[in-house]
MIVEXKE-190908 format. One line per 8 residues: number of its first residue (from 0); their letters; for each residue x, y, z of N, C-alpha, C, O, CB. Coordinates in pm, whole numbers. Glycine has a CB too. Example, Ala and Ser with C-alpha at 12.3 -4.5 7.8 and 13.67 -1.06 7.14 Angstrom:
<recs>
0) as) 1319:-569:780:1230:-450:780:1320:-330:780:1424:-332:846:1131:-447:905 | 1285:-225:708:1367:-106:714:1290:3:787:1341:114:804:1408:-60:572
</recs>
This chain:
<recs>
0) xxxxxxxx) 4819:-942:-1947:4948:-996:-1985:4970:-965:-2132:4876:-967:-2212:4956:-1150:-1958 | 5100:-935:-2169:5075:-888:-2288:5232:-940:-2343:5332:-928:-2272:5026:-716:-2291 | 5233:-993:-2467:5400:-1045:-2473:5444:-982:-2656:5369:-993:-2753:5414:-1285:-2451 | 5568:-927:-2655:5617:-902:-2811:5688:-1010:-2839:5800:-1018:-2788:5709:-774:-2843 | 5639:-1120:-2927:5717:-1209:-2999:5808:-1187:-3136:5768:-1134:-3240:5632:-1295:-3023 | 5920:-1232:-3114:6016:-1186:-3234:6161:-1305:-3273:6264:-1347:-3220:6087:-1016:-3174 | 6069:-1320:-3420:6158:-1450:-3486:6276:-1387:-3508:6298:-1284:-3571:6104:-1523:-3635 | 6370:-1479:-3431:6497:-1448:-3413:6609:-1533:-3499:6565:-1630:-3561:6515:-1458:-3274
8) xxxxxxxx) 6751:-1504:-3507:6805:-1616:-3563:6916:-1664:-3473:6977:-1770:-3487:6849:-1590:-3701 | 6940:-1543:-3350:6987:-1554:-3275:6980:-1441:-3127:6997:-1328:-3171:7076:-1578:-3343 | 6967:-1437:-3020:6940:-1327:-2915:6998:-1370:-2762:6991:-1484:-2716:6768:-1302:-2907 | 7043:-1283:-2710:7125:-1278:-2574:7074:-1159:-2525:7050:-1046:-2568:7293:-1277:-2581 | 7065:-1217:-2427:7108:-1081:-2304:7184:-1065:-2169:7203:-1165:-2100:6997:-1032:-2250 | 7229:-938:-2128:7338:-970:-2081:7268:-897:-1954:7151:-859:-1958:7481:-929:-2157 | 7360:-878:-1831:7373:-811:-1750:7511:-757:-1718:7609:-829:-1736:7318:-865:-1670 | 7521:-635:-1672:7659:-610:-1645:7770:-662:-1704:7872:-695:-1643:7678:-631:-1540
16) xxxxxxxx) 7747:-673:-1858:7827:-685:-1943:7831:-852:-1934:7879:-901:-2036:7954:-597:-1918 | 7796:-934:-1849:7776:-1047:-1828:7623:-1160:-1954:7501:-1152:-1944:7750:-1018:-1661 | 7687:-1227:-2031:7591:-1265:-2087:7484:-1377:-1980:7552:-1443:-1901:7654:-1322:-2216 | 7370:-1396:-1976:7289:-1417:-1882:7194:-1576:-1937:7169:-1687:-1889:7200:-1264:-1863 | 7159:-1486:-2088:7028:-1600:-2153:7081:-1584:-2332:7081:-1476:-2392:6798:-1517:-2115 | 7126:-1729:-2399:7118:-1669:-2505:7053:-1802:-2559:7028:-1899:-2488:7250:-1601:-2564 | 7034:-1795:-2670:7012:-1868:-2812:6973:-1816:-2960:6936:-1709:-3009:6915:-1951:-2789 | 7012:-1985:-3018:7032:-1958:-3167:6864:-1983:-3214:6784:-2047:-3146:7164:-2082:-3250
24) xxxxxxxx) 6841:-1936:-3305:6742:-1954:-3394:6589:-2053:-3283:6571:-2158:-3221:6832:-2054:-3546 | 6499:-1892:-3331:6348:-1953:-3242:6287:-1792:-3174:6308:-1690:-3239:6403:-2102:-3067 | 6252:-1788:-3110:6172:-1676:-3066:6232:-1573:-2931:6266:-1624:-2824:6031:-1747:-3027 | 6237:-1460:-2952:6284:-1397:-2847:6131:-1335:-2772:6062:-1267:-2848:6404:-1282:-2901 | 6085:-1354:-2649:5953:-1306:-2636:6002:-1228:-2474:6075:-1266:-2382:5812:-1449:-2643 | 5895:-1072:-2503:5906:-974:-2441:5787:-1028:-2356:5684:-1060:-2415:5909:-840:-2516 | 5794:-1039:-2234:5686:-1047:-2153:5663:-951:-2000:5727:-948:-1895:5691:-1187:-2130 | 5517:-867:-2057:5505:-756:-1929:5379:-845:-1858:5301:-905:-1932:5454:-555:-1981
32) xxxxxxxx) 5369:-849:-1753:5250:-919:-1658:5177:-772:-1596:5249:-683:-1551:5329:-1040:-1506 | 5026:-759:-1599:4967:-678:-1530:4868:-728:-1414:4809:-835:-1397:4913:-605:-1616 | 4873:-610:-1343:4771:-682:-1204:4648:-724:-1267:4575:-668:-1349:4719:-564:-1065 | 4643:-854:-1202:4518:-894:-1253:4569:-1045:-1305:4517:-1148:-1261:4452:-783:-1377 | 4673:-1045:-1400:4725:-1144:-1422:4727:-1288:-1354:4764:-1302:-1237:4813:-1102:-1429 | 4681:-1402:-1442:4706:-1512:-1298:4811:-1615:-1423:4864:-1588:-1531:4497:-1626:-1202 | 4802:-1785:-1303:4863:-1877:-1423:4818:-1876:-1543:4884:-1867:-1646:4856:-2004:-1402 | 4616:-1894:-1520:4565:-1951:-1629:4604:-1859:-1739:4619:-1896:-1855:4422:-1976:-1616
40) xxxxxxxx) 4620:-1729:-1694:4620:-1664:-1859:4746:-1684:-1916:4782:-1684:-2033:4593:-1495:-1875 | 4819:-1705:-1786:4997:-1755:-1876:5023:-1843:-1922:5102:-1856:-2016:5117:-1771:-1820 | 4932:-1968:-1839:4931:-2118:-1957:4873:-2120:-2039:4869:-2236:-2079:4890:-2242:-1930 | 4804:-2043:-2115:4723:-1978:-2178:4816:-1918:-2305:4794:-1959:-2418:4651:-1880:-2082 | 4928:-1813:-2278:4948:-1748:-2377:5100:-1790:-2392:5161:-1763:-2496:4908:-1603:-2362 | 5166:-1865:-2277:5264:-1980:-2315:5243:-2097:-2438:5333:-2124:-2518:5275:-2058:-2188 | 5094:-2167:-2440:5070:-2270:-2523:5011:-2226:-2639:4974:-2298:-2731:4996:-2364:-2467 | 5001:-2070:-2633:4945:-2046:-2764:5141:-1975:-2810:5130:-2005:-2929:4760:-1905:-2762
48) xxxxxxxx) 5189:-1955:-2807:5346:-1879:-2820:5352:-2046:-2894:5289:-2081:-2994:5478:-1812:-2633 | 5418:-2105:-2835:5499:-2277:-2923:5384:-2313:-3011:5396:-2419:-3071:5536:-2456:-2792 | 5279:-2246:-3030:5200:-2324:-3160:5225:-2178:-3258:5147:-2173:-3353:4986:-2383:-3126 | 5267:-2128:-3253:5208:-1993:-3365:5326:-2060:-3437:5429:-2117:-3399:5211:-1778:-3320 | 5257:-2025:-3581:5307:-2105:-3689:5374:-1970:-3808:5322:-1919:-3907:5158:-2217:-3757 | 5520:-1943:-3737:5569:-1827:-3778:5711:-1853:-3796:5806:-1783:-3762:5538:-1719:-3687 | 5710:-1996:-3873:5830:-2034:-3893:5797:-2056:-4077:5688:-2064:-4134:5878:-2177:-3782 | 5928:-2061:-4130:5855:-2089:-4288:5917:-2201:-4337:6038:-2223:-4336:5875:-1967:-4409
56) xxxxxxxx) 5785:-2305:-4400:5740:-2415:-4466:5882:-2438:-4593:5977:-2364:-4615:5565:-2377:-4533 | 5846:-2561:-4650:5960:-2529:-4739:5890:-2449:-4899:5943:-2443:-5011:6051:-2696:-4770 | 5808:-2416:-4871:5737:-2306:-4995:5758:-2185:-4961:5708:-2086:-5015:5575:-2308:-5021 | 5855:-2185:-4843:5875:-2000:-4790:5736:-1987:-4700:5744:-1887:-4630:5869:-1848:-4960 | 5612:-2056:-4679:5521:-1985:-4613:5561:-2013:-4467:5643:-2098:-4431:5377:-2022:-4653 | 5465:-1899:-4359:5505:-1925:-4233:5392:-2033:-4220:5271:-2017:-4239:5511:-1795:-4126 | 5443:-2121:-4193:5340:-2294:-4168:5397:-2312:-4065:5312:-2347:-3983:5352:-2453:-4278 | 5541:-2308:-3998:5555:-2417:-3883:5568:-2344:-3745:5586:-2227:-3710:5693:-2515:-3907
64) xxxxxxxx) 5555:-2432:-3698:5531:-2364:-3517:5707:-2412:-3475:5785:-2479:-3542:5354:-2490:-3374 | 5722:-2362:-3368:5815:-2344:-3279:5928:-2524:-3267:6046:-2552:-3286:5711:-2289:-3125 | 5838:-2578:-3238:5903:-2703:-3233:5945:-2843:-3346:6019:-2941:-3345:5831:-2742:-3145 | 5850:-2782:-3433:5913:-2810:-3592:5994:-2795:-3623:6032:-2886:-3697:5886:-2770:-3685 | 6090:-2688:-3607:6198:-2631:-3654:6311:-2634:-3556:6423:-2596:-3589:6165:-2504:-3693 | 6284:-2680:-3431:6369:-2686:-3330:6456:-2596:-3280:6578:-2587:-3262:6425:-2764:-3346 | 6325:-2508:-3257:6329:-2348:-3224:6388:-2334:-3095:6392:-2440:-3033:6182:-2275:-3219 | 6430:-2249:-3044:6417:-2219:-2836:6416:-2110:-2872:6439:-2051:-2978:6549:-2256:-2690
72) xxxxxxxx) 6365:-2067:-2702:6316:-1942:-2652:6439:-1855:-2527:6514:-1890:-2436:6157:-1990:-2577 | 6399:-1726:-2596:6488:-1644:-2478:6381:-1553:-2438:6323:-1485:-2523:6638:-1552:-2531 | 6342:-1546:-2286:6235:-1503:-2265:6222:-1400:-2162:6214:-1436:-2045:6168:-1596:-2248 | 6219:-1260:-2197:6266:-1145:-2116:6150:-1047:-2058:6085:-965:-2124:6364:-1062:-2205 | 6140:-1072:-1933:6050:-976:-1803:6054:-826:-1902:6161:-778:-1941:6165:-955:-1594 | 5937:-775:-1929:5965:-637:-1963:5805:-500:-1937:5715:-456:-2009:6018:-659:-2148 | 5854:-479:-1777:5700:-400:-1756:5707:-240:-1855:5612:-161:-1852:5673:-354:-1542 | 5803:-218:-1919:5718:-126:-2020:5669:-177:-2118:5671:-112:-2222:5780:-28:-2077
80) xxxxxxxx) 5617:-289:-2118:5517:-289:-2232:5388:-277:-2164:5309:-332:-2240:5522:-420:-2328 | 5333:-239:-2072:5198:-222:-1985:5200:-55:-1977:5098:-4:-1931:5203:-310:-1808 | 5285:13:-2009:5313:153:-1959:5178:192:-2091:5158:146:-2204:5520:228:-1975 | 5106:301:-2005:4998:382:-2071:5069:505:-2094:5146:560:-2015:4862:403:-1985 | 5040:539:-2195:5083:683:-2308:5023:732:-2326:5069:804:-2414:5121:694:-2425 | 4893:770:-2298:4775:840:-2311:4732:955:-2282:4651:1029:-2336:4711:794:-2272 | 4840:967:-2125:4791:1119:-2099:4945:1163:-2065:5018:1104:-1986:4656:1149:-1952 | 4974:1260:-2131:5107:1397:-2027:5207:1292:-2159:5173:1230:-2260:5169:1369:-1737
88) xxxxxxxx) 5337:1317:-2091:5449:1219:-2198:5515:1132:-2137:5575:1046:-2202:5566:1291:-2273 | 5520:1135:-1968:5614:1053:-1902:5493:929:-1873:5391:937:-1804:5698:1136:-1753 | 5536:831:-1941:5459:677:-1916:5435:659:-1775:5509:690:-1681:5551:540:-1966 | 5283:584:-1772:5230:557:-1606:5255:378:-1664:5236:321:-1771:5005:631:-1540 | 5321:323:-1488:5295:189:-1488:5232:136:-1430:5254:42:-1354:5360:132:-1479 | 5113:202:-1466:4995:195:-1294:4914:47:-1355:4832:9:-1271:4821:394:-1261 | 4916:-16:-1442:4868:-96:-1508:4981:-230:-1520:4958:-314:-1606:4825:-22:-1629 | 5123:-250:-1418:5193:-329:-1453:5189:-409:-1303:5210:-339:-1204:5320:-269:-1519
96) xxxxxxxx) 5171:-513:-1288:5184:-613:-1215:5277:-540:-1068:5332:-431:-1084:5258:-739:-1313 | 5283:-596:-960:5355:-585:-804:5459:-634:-865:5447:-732:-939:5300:-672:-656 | 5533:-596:-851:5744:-678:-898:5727:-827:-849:5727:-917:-933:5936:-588:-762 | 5714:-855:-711:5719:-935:-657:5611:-1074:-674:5642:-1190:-645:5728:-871:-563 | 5458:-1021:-736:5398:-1088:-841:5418:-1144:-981:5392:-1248:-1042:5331:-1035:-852 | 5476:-1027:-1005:5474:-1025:-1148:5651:-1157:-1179:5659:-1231:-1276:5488:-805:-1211 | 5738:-1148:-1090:5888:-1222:-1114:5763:-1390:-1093:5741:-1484:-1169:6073:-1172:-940 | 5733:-1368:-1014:5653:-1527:-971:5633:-1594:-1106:5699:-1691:-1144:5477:-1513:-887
104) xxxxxxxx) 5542:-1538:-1169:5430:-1545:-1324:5557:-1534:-1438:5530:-1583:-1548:5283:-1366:-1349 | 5656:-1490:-1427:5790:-1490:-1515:5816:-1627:-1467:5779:-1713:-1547:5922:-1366:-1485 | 5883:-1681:-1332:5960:-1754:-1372:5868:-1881:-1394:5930:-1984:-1418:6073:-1758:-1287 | 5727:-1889:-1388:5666:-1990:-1396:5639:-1999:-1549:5602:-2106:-1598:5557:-1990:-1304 | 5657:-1876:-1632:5665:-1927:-1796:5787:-1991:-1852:5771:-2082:-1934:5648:-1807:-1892 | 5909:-1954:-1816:6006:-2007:-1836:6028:-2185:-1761:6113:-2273:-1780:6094:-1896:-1793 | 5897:-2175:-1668:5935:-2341:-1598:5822:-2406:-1708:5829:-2513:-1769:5884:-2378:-1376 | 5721:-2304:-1710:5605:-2407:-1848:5650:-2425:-1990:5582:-2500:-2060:5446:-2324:-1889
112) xxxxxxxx) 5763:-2361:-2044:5832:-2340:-2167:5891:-2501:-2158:5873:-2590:-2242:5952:-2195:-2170 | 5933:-2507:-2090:6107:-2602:-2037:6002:-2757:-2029:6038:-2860:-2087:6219:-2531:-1794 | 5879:-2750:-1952:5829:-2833:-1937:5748:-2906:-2054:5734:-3028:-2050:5782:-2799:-1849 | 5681:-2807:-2186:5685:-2849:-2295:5786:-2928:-2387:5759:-2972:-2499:5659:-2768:-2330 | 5931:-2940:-2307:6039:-2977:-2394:6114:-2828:-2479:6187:-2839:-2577:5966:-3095:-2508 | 6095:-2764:-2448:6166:-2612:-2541:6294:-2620:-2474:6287:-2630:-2351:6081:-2425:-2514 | 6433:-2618:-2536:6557:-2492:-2464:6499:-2350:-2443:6418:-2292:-2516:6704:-2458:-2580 | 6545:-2313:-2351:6494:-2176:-2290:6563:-2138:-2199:6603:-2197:-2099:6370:-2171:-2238
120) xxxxxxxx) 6581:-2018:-2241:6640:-1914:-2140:6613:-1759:-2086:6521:-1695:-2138:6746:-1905:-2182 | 6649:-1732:-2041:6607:-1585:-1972:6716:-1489:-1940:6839:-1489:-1939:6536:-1605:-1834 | 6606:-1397:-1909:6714:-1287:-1836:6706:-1246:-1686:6655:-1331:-1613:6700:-1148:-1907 | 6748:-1131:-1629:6768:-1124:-1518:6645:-1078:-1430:6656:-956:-1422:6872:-1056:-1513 | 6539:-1117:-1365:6415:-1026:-1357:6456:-874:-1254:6511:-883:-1144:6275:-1134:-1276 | 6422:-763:-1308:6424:-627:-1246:6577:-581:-1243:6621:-517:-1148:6356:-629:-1091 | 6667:-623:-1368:6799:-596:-1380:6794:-526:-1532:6748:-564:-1640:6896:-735:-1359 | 6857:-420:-1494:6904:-315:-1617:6953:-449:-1734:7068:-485:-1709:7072:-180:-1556
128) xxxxxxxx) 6905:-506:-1822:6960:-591:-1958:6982:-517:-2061:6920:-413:-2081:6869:-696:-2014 | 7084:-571:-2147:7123:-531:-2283:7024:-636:-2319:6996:-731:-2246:7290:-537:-2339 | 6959:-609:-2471:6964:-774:-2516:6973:-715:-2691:6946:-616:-2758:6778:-903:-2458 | 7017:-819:-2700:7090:-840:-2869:7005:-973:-2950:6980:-1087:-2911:7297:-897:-2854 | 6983:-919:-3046:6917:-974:-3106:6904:-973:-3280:6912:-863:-3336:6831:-944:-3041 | 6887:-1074:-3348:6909:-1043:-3499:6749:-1106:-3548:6705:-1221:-3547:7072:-1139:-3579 | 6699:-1003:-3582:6522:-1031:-3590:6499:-1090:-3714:6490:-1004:-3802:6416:-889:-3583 | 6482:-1248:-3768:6464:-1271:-3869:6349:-1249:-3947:6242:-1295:-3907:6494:-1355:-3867
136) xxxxxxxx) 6356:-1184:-4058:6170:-1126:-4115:6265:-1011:-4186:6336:-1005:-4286:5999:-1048:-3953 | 6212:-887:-4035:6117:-850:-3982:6043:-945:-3929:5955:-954:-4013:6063:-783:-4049 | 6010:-1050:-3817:5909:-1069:-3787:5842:-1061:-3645:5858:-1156:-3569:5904:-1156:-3834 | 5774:-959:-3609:5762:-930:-3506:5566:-934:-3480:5494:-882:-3565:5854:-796:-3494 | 5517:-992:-3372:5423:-1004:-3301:5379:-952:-3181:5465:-930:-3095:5424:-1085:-3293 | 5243:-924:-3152:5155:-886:-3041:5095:-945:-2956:4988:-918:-3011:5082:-838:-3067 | 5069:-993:-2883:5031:-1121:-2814:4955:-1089:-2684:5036:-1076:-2592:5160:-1209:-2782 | 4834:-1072:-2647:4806:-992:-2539:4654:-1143:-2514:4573:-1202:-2586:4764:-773:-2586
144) x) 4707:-1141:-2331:4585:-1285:-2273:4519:-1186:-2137:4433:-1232:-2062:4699:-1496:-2188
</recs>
């Protein structure tokens, strides 16, 4: 499982020109699931996501976590981030979760997000998305369970 976290100040995404999942200020997180994947590693890298302390203190440092600041999450299915680059140029997704596994383990982060108390939203799982986003930093993260 592997997720790109990115302090946002605001992010949507749409479908078919249709906006789908948005919010203001808090984390936009890219999440690819690979076979192999179960809950534990998602309750796992769900409860480590609302503690990372990548919000900034009033000294400017990043000190506060997610719910300090009264952050939410927009939280978007994305199996190219599992795609291997290693050999030839056209990406293998031989390393990305069954669709039909992998939507399961999505919508159960977005039900463990919600269940911490977070606003949260999503996008469409296995639908062509725009998503828009205004990345506050630069701050962008790696996150792999």
């Amino acid at each position: 499982m592997k997720a790109v976290i990115q302090r946002v100040r605001r992010a949507q995404v749409a479908v078919d020109q249709e906006v789908v999942g948005s919010i203001e200020h808090g984390l936009l997180v890219y999440l690819g699931i690979e076979k192999g994947d179960s809950y534990q590693n998602l309750t796992w890298l769900c409860q480590k996501i609302v503690k990372l302390r990548v919000f900034a203190d009033d000294a400017g440092k990043m000190n506060k976590a997610l719910g300090e600041v009264g952050g939410q999450l927009l939280v978007v299915s994305q199996f190219t981030l599992l795609a291997n680059l290693h050999k030839g140029n056209r990406p293998s997704y031989d390393d990305a979760a069954d669709p039909k596994e992998a939507e399961v383990l999505y919508e159960a982060a977005l039900d463990l997000f919600r269940s911490m108390g977070f606003v949260v939203a999503g996008g469409r799982f296995g639908a062509h998305m725009d998503v828009s986003y205004t990345n506050d930093g630069p701050v962008t993260f790696v996150l792999e369970a």
